[in-house]
N, CA, C and O atoms as a printed pandas DataFrame, in Angstrom:
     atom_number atom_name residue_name chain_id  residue_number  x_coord  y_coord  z_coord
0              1         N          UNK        A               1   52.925  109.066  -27.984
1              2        CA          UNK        A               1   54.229  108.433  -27.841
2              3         C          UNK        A               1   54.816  108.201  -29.237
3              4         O          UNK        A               1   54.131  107.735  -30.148
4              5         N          UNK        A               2   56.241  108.578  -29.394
5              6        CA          UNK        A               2   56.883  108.744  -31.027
6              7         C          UNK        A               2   57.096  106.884  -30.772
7              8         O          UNK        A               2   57.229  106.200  -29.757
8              9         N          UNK        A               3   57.037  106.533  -32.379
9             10        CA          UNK        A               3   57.386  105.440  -32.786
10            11         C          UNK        A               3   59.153  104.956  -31.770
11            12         O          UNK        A               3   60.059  105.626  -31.273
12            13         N          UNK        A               4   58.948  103.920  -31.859
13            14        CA          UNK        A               4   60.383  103.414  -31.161
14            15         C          UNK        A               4   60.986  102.208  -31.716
15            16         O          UNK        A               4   60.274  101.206  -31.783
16            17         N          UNK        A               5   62.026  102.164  -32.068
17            18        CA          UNK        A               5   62.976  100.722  -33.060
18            19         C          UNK        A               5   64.034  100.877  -32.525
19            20         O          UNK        A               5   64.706  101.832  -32.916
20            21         N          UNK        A               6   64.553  100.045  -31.485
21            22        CA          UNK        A               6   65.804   99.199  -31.606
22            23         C          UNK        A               6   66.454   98.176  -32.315
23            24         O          UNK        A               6   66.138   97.007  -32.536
24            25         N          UNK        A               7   67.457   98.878  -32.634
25            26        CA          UNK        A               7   68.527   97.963  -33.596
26            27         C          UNK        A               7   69.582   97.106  -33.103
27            28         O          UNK        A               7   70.677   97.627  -32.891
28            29         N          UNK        A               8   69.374   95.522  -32.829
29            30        CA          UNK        A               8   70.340   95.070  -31.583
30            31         C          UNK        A               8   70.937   94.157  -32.176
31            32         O          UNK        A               8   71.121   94.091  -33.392
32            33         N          UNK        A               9   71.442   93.030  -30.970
33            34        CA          UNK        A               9   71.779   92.138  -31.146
34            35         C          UNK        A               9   71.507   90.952  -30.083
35            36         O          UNK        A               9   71.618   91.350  -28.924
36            37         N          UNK        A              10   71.228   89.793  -30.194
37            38        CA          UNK        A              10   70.840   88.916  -28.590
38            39         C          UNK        A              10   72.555   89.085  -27.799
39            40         O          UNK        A              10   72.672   89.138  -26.575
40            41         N          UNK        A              11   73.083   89.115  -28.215
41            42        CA          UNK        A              11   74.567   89.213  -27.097
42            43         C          UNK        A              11   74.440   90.659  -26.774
43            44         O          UNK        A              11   75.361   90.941  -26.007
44            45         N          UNK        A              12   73.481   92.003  -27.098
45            46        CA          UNK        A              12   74.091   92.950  -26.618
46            47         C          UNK        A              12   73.594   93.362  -24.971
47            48         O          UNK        A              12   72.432   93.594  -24.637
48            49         N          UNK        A              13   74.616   93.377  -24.207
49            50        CA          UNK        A              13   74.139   93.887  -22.704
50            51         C          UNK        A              13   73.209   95.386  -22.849
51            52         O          UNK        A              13   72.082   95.628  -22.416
52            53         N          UNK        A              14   74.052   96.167  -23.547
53            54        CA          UNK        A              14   73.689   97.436  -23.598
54            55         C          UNK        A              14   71.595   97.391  -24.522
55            56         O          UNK        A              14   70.632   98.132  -24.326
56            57         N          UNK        A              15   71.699   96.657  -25.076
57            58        CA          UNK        A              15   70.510   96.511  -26.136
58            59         C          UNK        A              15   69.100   95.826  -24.836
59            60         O          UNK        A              15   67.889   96.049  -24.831
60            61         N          UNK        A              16   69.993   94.938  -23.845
61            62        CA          UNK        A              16   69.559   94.172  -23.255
62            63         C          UNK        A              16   68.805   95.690  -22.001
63            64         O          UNK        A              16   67.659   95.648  -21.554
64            65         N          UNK        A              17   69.580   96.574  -21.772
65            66        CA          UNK        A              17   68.828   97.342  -20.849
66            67         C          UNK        A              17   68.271   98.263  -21.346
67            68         O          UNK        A              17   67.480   98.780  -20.557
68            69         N          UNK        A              18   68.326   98.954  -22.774
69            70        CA          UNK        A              18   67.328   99.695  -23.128
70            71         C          UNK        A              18   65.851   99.139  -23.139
71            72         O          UNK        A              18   64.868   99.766  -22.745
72            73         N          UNK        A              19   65.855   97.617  -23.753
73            74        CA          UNK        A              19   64.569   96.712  -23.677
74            75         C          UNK        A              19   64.129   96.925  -21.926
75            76         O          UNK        A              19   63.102   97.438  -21.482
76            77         N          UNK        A              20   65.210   96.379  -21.220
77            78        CA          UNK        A              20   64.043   97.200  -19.902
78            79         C          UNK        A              20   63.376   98.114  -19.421
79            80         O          UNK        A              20   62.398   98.200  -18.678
80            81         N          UNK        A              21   64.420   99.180  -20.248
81            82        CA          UNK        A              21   63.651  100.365  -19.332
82            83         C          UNK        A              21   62.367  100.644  -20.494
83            84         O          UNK        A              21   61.250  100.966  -20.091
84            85         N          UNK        A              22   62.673  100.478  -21.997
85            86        CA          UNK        A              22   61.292  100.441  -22.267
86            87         C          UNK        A              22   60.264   99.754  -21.418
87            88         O          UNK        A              22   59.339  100.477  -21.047
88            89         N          UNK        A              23   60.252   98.989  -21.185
89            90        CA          UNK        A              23   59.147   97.474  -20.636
90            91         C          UNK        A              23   58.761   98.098  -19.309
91            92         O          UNK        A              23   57.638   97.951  -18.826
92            93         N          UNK        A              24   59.959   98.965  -18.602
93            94        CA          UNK        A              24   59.562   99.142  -17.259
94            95         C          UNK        A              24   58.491  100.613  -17.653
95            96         O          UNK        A              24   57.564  100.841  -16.877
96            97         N          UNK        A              25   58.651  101.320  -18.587
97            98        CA          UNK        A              25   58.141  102.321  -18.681
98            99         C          UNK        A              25   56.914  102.585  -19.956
99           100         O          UNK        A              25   56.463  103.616  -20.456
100          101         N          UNK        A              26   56.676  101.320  -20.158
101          102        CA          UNK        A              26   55.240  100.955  -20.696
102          103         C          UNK        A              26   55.422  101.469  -22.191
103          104         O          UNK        A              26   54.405  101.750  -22.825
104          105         N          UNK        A              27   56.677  101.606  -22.782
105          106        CA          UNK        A              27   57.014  101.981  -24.125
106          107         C          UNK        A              27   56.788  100.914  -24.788
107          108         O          UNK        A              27   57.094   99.854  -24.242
108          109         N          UNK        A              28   56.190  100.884  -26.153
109          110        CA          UNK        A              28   56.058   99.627  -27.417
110          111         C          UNK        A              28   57.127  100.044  -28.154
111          112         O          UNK        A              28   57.359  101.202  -28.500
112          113         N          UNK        A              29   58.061   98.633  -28.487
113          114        CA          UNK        A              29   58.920   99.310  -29.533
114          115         C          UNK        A              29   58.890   98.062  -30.321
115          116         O          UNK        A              29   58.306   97.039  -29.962
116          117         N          UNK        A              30   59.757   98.252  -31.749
117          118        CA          UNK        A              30   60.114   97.172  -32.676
118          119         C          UNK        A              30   61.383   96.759  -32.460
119          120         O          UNK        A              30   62.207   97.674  -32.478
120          121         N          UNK        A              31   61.893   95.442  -32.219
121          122        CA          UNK        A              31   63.083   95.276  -32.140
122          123         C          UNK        A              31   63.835   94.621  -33.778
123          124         O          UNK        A              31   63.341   93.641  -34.336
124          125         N          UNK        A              32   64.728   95.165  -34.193
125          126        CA          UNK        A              32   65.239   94.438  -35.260
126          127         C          UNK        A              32   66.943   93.700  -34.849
127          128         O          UNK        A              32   67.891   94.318  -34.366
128          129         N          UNK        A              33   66.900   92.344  -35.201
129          130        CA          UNK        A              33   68.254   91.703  -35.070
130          131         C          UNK        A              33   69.240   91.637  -35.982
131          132         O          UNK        A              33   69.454   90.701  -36.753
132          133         N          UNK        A              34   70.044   92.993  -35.848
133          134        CA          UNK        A              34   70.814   93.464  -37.170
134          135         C          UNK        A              34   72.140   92.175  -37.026
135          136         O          UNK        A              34   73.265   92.544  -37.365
136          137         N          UNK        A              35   72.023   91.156  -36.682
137          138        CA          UNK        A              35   73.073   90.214  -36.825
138          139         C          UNK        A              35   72.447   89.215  -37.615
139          140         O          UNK        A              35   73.227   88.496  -38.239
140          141         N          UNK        A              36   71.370   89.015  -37.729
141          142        CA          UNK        A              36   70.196   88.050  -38.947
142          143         C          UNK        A              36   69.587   89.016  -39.787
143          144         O          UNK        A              36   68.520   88.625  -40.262
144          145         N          UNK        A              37   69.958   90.223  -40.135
145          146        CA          UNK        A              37   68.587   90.631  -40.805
146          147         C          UNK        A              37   69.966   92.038  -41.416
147          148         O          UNK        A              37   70.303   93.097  -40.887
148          149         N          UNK        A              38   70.412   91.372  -42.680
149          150        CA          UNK        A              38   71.303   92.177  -43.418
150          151         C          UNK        A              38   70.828   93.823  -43.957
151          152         O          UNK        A              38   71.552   94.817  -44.011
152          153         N          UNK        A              39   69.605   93.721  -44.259
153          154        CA          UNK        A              39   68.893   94.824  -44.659
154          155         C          UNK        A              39   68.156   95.446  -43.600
155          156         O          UNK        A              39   67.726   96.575  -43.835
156          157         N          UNK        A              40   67.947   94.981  -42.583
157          158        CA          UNK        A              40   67.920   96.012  -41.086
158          159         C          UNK        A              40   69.557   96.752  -40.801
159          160         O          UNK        A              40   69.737   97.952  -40.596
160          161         N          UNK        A              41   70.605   95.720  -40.850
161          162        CA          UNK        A              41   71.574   96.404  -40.817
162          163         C          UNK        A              41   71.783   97.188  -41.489
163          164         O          UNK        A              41   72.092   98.243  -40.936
164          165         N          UNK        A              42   71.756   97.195  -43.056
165          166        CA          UNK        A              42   72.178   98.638  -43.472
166          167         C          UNK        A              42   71.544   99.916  -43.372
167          168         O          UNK        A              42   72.028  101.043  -43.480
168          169         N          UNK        A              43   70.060   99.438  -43.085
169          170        CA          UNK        A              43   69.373  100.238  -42.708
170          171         C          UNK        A              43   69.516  101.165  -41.425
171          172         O          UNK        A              43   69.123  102.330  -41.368
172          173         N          UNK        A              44   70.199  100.395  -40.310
173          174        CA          UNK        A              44   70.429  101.093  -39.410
174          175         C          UNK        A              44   72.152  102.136  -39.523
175          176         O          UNK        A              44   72.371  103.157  -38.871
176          177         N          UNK        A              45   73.063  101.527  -40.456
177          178        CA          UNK        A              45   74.079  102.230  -40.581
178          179         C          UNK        A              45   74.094  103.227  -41.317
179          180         O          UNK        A              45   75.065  103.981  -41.255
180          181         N          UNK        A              46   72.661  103.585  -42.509
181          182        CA          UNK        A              46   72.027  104.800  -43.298
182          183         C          UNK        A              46   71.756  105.607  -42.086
183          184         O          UNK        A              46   72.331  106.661  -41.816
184          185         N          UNK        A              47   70.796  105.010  -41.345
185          186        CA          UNK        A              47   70.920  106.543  -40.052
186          187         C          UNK        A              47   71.543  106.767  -39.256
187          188         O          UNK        A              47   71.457  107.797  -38.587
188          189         N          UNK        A              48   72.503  105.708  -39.058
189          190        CA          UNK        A              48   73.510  106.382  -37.749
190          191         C          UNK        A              48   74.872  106.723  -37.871
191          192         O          UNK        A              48   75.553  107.561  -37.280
192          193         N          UNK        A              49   75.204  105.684  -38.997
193          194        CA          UNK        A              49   76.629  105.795  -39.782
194          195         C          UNK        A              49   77.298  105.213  -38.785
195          196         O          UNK        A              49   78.528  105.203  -38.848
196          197         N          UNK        A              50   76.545  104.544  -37.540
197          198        CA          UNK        A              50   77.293  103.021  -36.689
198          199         C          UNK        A              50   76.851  101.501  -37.307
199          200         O          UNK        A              50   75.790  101.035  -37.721
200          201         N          UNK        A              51   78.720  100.792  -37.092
201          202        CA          UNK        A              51   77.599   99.608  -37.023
202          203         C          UNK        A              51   77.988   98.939  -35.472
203          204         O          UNK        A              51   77.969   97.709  -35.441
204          205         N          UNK        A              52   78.285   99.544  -34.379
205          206        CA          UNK        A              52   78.067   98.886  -32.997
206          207         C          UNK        A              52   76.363   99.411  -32.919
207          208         O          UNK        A              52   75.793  100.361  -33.456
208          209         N          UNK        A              53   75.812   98.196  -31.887
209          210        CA          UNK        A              53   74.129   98.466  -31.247
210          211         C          UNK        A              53   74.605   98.822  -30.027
211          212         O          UNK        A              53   75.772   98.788  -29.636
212          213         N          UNK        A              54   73.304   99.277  -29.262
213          214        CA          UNK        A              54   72.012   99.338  -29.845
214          215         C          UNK        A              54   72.267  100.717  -30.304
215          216         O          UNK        A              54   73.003  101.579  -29.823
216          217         N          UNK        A              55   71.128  100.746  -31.838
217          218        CA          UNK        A              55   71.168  102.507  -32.302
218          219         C          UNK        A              55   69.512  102.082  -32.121
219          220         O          UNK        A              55   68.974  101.062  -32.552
220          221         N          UNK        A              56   68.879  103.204  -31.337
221          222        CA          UNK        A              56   67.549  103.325  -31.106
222          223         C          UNK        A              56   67.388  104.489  -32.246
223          224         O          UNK        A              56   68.341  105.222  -32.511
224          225         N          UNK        A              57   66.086  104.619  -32.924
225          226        CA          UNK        A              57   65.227  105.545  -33.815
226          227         C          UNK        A              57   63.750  105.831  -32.864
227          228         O          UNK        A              57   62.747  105.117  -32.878
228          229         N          UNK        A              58   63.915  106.798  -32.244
229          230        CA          UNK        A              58   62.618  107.075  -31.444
230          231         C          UNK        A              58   62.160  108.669  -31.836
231          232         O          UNK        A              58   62.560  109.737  -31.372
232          233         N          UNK        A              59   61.236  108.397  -32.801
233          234        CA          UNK        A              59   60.216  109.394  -33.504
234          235         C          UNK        A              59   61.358  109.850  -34.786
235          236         O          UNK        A              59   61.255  110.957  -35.313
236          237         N          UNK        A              60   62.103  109.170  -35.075
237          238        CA          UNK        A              60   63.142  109.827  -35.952
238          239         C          UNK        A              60   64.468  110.311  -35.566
239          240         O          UNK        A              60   65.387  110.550  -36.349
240          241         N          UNK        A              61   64.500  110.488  -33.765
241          242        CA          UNK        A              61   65.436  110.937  -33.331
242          243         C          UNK        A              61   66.402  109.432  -32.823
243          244         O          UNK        A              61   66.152  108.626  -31.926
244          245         N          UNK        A              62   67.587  109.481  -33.830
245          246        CA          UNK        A              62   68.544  108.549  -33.802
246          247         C          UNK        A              62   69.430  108.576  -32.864
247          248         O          UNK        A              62   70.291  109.424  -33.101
248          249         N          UNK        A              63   69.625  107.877  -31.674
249          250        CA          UNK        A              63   70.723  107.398  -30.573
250          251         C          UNK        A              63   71.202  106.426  -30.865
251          252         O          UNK        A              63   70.649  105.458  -31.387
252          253         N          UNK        A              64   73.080  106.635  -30.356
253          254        CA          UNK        A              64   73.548  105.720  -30.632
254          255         C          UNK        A              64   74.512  105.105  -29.553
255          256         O          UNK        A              64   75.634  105.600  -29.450
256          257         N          UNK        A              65   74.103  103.929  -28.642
257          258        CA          UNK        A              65   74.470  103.464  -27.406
258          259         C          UNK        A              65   72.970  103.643  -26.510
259          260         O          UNK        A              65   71.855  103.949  -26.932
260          261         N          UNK        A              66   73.414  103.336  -25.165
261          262        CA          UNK        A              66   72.000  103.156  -23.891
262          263         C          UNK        A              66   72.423  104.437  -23.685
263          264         O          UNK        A              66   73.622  104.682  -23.553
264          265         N          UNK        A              67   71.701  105.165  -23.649
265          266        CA          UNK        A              67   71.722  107.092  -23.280
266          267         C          UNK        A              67   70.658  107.304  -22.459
267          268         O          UNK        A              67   69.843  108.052  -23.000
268          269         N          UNK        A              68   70.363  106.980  -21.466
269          270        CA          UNK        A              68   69.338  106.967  -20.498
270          271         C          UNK        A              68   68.810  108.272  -20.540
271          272         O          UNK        A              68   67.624  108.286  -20.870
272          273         N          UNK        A              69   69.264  109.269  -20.333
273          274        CA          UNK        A              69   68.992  110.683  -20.790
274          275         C          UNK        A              69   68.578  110.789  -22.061
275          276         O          UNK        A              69   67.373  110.731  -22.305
276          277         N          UNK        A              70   69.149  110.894  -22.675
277          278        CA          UNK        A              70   68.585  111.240  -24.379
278          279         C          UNK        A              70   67.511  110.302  -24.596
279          280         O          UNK        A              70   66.622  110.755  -25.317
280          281         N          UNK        A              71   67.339  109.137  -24.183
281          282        CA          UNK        A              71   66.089  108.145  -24.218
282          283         C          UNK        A              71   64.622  109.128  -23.593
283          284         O          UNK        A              71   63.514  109.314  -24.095
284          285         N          UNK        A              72   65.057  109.462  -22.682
285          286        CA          UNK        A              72   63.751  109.567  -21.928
286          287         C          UNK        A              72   63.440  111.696  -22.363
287          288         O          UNK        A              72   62.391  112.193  -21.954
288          289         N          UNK        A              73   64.041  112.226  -22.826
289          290        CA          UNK        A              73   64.303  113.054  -23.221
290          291         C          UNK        A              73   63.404  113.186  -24.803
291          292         O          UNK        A              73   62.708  114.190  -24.958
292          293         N          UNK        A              74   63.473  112.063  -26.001
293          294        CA          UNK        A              74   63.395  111.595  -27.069
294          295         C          UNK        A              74   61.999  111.375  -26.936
295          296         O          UNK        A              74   61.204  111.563  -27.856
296          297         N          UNK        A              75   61.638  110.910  -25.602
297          298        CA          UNK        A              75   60.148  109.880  -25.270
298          299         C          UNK        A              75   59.193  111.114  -24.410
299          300         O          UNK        A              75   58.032  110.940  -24.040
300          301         N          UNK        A              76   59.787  112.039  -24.262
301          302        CA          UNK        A              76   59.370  113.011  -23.615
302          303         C          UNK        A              76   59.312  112.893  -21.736
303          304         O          UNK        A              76   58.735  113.647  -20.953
304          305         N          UNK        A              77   59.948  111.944  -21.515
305          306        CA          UNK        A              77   59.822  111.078  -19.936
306          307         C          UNK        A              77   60.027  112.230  -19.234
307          308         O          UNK        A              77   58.992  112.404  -18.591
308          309         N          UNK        A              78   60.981  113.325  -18.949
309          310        CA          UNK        A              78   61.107  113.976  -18.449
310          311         C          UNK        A              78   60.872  115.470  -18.262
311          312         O          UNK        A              78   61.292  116.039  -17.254
């Protein structure tokens, strides 16, 4: 299973259902709170060149929004 980091926020809905379907699908990930953590943020706008969340980094492969497809695609789910 490739490494997995979400880049969120606690208000984000969208951030809020990628965390499920990881959880439902037995994925470990790192969550970072790019609204407290200035240097996660820029870090996440170096790879995505967004600053709306969630931008997921899963094995290196950068999404940007809940892409249910490209998630499970990324994770090999399908």
């Amino acid at each position: 299973m490739p490494e997995v980091k979400i880049y969120s926020t606690p208000t984000c809905v969208y951030c809020r259902h990628a965390k499920k379907f990881f959880e439902e699908n037995g994925v470990k990930y790192s969550e970072f709170d790019v609204s407290a953590d200035e240097k996660r943020a820029e870090e996440m706008f170096a790879k995505s060149g967004q600053i709306g969340v969630p931008v997921l980094d899963i094995g290196g492969k950068i999404i940007v929004g809940y892409d249910r497809r490209a998630i499970k695609e990324a994770l090999g789910l399908e």
